[in-house]
GUKEVEX-388897 format. One record per residue: residue in one letter; x, y, z of N, C-alpha, C, CB in turn. Coordinates in steps of 0.2 Angstrom, whole numbers, plus 2048, in hexadecimal, padded with zeros to 3 digits. Glycine has a CB too. Example, Ala and Ser with C-alpha at 12.3 -4.5 7.8 and 13.67 -1.06 7.14 Angstrom:
<rs>
a8427E482783E7EA8278427F08278397EA82Ds8407F58238447FB8248408008278467FD81D
</rs>
This chain:
<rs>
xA2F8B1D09A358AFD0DA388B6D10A3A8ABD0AxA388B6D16A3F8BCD19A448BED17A428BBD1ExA488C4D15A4F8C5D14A528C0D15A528CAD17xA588BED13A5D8BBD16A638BFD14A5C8B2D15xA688C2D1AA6E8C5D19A748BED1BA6F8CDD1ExA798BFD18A7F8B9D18A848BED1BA818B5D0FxA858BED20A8A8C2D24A938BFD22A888C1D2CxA978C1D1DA9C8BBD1BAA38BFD1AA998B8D14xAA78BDD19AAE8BED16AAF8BAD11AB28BED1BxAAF8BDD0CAAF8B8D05AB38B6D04AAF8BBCFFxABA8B5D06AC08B0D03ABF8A9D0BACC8B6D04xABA8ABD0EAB88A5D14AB489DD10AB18A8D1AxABA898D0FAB4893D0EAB0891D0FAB5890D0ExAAE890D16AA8890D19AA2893D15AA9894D20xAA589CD14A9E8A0D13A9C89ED0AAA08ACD15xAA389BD06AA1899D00A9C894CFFAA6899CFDxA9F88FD04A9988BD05A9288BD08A9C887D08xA91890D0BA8C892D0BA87896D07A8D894D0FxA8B899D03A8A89ECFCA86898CF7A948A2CF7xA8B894CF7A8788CCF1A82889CF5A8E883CEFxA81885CFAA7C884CFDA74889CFBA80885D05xA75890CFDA70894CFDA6D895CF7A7289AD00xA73896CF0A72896CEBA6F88FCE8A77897CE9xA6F888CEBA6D882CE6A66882CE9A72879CE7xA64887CF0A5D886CF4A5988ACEEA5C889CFCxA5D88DCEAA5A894CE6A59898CECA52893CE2xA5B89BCF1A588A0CF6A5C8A6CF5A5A89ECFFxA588ADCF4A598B2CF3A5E8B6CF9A538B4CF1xA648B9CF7A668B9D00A6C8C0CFBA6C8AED05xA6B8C3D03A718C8D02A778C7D06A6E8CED03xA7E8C8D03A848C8D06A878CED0AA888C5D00xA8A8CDD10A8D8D5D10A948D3D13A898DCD16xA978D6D0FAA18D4D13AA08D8D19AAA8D6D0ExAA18D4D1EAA28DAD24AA78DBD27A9D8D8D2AxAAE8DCD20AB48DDD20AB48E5D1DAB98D8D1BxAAE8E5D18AAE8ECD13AA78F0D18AAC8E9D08xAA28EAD1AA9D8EED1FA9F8ECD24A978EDD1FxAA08F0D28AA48ECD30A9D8EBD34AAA8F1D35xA9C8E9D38A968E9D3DA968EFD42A968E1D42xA918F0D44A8F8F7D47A8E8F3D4EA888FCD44xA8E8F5D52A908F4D5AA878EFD5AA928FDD61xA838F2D58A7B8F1D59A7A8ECD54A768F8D59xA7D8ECD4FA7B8E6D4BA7E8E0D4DA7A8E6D44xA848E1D51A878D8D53A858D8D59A918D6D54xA818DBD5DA7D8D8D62A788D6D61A7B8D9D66xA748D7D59A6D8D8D59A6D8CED57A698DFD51xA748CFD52A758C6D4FA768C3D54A7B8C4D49xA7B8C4D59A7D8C0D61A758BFD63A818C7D68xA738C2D63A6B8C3D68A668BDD64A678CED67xA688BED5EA628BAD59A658B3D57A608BED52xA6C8B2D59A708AAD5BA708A8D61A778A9D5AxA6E8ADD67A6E8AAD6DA728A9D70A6D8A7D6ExA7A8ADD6CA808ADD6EA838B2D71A828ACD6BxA888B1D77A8D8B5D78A928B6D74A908B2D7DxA948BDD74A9C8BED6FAA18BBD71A9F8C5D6FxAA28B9D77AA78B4D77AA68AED74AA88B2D7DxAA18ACD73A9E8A5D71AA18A6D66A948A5D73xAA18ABD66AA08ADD60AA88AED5DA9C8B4D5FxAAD8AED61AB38B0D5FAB78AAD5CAB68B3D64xABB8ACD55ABF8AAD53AC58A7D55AC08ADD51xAC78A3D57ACC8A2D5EAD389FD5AAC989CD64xAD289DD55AD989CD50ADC8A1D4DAD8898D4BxAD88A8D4FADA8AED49AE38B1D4DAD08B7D48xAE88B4D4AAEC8B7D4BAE98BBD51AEF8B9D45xAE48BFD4EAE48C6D55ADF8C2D5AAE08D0D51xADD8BDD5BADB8BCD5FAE18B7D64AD38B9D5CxAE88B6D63AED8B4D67AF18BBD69AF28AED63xAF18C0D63AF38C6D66AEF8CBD6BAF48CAD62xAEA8CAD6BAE58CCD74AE68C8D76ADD8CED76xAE98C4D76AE88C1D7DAE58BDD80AE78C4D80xADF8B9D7CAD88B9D7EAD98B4D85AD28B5D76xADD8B0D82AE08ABD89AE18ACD8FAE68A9D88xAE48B2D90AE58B5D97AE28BBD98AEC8B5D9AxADF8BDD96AD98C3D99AD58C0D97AD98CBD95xAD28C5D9EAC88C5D9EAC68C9D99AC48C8DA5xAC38CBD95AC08CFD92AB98CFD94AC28CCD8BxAB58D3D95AAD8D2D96AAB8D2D90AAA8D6D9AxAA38CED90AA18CED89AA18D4D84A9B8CCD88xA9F8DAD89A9F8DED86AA68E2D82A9D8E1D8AxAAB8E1D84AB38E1D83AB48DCD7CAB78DDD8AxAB18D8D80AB48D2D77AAF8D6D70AB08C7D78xAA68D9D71AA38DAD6CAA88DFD69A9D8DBD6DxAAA8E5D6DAAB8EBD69AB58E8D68AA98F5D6FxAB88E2D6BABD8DED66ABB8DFD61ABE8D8D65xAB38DAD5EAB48D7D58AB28DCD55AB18D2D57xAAE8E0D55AAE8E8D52AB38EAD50AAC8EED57xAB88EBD52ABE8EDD51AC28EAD4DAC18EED56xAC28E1D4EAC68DFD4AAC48D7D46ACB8DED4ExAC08D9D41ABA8D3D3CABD8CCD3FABA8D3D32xAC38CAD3DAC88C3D40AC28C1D44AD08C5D44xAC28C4D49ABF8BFD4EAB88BDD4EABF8C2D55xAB78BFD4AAAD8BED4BAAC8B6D45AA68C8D46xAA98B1D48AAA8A9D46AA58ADD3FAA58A2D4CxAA48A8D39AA18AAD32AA08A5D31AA48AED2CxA988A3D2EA978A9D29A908A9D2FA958A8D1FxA8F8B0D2FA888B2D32A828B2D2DA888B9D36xA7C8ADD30A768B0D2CA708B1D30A768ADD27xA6D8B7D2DA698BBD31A618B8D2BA6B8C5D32xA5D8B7D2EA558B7D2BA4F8B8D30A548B0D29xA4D8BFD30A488C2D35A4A8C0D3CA418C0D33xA488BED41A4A8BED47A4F8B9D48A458BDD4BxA508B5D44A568B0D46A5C8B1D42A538AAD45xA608B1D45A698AFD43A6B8A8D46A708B6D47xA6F8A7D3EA758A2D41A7C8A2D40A7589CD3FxA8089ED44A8789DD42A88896D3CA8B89CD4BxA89899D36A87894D31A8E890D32A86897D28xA8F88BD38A95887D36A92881D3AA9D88AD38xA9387DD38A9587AD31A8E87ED2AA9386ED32xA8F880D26A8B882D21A86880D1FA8F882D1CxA83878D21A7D875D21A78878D26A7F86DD21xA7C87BD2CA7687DD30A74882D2EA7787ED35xA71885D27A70888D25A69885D22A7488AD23xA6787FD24A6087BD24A5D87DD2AA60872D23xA5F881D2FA5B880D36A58888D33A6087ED40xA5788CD2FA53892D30A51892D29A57898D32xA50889D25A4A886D20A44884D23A4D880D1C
</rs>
């Protein structure tokens, strides 16, 4: 089986639930807080790219700093919003998981069967 990295923020229920899930499959998986590892500009496009997502698509929209930009009334271009979320973890949706060419956005946490 391929790596699998769990892209998470540990106090996220979501990513805990995903943490049990992966664990009852028995699947061997590595975790990276990407609060303590932040994403590099090239690896949140590489996961965008391998979800088929836009970074707008990706954003946090309930988080505090995503009402303090503004997101509502500025344009931001995608590019604008990625090096956002670079800047500020809050916004990027969790838990990400990466397994060789495919990523997902694990929410709901069960869709973590579509890359079984």
């Amino acid at each position: 089986m391929k790596k699998i990295t769990v892209y998470e923020k540990p106090t996220c229920s979501t990513c805990r639930n995903v943490f049990k899930l992966l664990t009852e499959k028995g699947v061997d998986f590595e975790k990276v807080n990407y609060y303590i590892e932040p994403f590099s500009e090239s690896k949140l496009k590489s996961l965008l790219k391998k979800m088929g997502m836009k970074p707008g698509e990706l954003l946090r929209k309930n988080e505090e700093i995503y009402k303090k930009l503004d997101f509502k009334n500025k344009n931001f271009s995608e590019e604008q919003v990625l090096k956002l979320m670079i800047k500020n973890p809050d916004l990027v949706q969790r838990p990400i998981i990466e397994m060789g060419e495919k990523a997902i956005l694990a929410r709901p946490p069960e869709k973590i069967n579509e890359l079984f």
